[in-house]
C-alpha positions in Angstrom: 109.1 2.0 -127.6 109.3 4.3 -124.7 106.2 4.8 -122.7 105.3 8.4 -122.3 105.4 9.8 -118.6 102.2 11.0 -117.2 101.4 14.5 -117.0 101.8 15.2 -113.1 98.7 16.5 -111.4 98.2 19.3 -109.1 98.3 17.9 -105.4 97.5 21.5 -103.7 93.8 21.7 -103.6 92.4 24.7 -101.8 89.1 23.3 -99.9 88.1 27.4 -99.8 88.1 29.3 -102.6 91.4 31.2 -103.5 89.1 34.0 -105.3 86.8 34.2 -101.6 89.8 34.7 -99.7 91.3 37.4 -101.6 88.2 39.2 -100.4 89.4 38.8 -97.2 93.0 39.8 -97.9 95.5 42.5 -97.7 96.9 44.1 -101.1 100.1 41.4 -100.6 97.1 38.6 -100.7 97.6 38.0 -97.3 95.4 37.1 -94.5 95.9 36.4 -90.9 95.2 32.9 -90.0 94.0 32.2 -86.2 93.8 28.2 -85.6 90.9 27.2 -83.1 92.1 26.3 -79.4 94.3 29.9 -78.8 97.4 29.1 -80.4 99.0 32.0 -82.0 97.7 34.0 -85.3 99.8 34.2 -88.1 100.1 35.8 -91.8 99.7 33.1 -94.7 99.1 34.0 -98.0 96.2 33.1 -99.9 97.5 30.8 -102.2 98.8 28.8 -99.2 95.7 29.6 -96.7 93.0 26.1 -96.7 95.0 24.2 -98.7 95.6 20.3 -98.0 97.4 17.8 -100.4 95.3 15.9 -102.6 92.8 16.3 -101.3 90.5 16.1 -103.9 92.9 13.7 -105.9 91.0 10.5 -107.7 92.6 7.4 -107.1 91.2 5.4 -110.2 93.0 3.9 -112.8 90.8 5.0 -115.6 90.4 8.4 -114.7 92.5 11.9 -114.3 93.8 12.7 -110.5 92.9 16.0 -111.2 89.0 15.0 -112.4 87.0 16.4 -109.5 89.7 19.1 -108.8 88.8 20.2 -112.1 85.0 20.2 -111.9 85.3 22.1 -108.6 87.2 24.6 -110.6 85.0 25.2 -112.9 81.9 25.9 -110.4 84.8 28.4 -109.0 85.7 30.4 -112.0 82.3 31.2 -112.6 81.7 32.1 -109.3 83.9 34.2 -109.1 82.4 36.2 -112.4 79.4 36.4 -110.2 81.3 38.2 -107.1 82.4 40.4 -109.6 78.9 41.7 -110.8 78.5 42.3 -106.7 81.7 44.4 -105.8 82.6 46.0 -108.7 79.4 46.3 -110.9 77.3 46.8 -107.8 74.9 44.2 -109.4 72.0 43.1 -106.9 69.8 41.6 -107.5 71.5 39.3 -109.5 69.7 37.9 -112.4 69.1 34.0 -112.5 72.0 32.8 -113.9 74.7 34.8 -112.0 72.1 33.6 -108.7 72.4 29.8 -109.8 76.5 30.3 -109.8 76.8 31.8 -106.6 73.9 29.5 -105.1 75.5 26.7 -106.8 79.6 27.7 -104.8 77.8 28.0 -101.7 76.7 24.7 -102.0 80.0 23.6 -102.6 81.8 24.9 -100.3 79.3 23.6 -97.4 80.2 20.0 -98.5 83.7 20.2 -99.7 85.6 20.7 -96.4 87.3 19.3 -93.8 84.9 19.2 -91.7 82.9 17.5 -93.8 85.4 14.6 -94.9 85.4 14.1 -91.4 81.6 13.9 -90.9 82.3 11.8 -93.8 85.2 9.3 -92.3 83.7 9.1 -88.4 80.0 8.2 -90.4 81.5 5.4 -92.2 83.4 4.3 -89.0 80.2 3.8 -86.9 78.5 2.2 -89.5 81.0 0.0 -89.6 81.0 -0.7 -86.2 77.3 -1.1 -86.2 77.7 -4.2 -88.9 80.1 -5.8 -86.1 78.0 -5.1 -82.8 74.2 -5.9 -84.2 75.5 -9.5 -85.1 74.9 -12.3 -82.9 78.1 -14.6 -81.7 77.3 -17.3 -84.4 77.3 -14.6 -86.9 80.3 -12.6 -85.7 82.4 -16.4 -85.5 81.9 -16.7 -89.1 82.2 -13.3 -90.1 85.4 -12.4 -88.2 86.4 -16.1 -89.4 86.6 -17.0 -86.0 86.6 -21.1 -84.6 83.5 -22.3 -83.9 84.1 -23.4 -80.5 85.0 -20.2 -78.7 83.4 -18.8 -75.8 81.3 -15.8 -76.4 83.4 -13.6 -73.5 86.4 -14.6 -76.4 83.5 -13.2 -79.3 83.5 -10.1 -77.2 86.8 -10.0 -77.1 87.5 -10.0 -81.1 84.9 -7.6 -81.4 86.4 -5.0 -79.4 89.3 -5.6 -81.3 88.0 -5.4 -84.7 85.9 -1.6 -83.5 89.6 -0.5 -81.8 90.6 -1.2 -85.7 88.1 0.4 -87.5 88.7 3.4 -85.6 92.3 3.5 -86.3 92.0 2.4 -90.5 92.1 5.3 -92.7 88.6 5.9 -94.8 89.1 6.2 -98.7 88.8 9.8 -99.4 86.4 8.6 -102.3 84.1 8.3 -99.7 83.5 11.8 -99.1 84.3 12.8 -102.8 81.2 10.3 -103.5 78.8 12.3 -101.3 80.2 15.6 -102.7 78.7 14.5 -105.8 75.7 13.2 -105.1 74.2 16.0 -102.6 75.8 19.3 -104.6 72.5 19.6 -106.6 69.9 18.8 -103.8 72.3 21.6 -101.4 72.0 23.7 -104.0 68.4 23.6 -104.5 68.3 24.8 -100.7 70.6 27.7 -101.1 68.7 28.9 -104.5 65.4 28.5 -102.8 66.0 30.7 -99.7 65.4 34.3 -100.1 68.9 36.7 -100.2 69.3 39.6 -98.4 72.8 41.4 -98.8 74.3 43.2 -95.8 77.1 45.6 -96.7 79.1 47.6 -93.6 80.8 50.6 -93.9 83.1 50.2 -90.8 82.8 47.0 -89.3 85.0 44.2 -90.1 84.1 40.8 -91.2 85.9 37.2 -90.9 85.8 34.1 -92.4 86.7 30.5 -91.9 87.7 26.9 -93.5 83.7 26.5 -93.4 82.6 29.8 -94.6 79.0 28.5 -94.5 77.3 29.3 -91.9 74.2 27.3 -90.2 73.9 29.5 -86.8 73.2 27.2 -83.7 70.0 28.0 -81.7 69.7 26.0 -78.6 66.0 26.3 -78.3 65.3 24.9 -82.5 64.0 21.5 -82.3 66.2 21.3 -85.1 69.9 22.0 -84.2 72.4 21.2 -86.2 70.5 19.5 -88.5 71.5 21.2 -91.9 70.7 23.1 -95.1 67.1 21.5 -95.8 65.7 23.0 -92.4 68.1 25.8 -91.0 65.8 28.8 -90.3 68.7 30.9 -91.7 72.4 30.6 -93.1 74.8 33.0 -93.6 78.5 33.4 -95.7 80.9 36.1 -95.1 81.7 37.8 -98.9 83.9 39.8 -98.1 85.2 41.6 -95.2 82.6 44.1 -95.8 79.8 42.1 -96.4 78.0 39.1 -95.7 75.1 37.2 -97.5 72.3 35.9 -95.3 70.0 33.5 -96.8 66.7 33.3 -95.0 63.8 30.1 -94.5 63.4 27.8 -97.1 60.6 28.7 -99.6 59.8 31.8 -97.7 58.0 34.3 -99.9 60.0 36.9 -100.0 62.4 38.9 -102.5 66.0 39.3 -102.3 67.3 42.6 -100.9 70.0 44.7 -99.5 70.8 46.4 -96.7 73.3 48.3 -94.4 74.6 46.3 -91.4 75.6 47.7 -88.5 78.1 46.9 -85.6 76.0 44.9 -83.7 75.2 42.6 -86.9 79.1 42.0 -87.5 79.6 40.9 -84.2 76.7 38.2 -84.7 77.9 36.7 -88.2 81.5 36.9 -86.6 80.4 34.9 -83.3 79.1 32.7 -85.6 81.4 32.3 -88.2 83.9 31.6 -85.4 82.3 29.0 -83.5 81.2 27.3 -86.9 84.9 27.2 -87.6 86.5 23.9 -88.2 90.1 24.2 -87.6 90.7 28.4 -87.7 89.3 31.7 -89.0 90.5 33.8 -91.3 90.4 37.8 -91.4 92.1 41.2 -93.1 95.7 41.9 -91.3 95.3 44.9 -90.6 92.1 44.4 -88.0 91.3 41.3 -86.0 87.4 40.7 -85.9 87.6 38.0 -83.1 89.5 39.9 -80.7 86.3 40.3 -78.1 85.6 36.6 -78.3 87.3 33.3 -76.3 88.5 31.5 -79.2 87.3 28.0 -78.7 88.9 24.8 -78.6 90.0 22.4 -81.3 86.5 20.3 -82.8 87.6 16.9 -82.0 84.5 15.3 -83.1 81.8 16.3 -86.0 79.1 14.2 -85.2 77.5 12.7 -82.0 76.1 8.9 -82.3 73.8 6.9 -79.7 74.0 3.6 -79.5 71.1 1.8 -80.4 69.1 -0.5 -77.2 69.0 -3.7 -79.5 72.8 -3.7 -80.0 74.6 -6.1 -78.0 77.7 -5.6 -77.7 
């Protein structure tokens, strides 16, 4: 009996929204893509702008490669019913359950990106590490399978070794699709709780990036860079007309809207720039990060210390 082929899967994921950057977009579904560190800007269309392959693609024998891609596209189409009710039916507020979509895409998209499979992959990697250097030499002989006789200047050695490889092995994307699933509700529960005020602008121009959530960095918050739980305030470019700003946790107020100004565009877009990952994305036709220094490549997404009681 001939064995039946399997259905193949989608390997394009999009890790932004293709129905958020046709917000963005000209009527060709084209935005302008300009990469962190300078290099040159350049029309993409949308169907082709965030995308990486397989991103999102499960590598388990019992289950579909296209099983989370799926889920995620669910909590995108009805998103993207929501964003309708706000541009075209001029809906806000919103009631609950068009506010638990939106709140629960937000959510989503903080912890489904690059940036964040790499906060994922260097995480794993110093913990990792961390299992190597807090042993002492008798443990590290028998757990590197090491002879029993060797010096511990030889120990040292291996070890140094066995981090140099760490570094260099590739991290199971599972890793990051694991956490995905297991801090979506909590995120969202931080991005529901907030109160909403929506900004629209009637001239000035609004960008976006492959991490269109926004946590703004303040220098002087104890704080910085710690995430959703305890930002004072986040922020996602909608469209490049308007922009979303959630305010503090559990703060007693009701959601609103307002009209932004030219000084406020130039705030989110600082912002949304500096929070960028690999590039920003913007309309064609005007360039809303043409007054700033475009910043270099992010290298690294998280900062470790090494611990006094490690030894090696």
């Amino acid at each position: 009996m001939a064995r039946n082929k399997s259905r193949r899967h989608a390997r394009r994921h999009h890790v932004v929204s293709k129905f958020y950057l046709r917000r963005f977009a000209n009527p060709k579904q084209q935005v302008t893509r300009l990469p962190r560190g300078g290099n040159k800007s350049y029309i993409q269309s949308i169907k082709d702008a965030t995308v990486q392959n397989d991103f999102y693609t499960i590598r388990q024998e019992d289950t579909s490669p296209d099983a989370f891609e799926s889920q995620l596209g669910i909590i995108e189409s009805e998103a993207a019913k929501s964003f309708e009710q706000v541009f075209k039916e001029n809906i806000w507020p919103l009631a609950d359950d068009s506010r638990d979509t939106i709140a629960r895409w937000i959510a989503l998209q903080f912890i489904r990106g690059t940036n964040k499979r790499q906060q994922a992959e260097e995480m794993y990697r110093e913990l990792s590490k961390l299992g190597i250097s807090a042993r002492s030499p008798d443990q590290l002989r028998k757990f590197l399978n090491l002879p029993s006789g060797i010096s511990e200047s030889e120990v040292d050695s291996y070890c140094a070794q066995e981090r140099e490889r760490i570094d260099k092995e590739k991290v199971d994307s599972h890793y990051h699709l694991s956490a995905i699933s297991g801090s979506l509700e909590p995120v969202m529960e931080a991005v529901y709780s907030r109160p909403w005020r929506l900004v629209r602008f009637k001239k000035a121009q609004l960008g976006t990036s492959d991490t269109p959530v926004v946590l703004p960095s303040d220098s002087s918050s104890p704080f910085r860079g710690m995430g959703m739980g305890n930002a004072e305030i986040v922020f996602v470019p909608l469209s490049a007309r308007c922009a979303l700003i959630l305010g503090n946790l559990g703060a007693k107020e009701y959601d609103d809207e307002v009209e932004g100004d030219f000084h406020l565009a130039r705030w989110l877009n600082y912002h949304t720039l500096y929070n960028s990952h690999r590039a920003v994305y913007y309309h064609p036709d005007s360039n809303p990060f043409d007054d700033f220094d475009i910043p270099e490549p992010r290298t690294r997404e998280m900062k470790f210390s090494q611990p006094q009681w490690v030894r090696y």
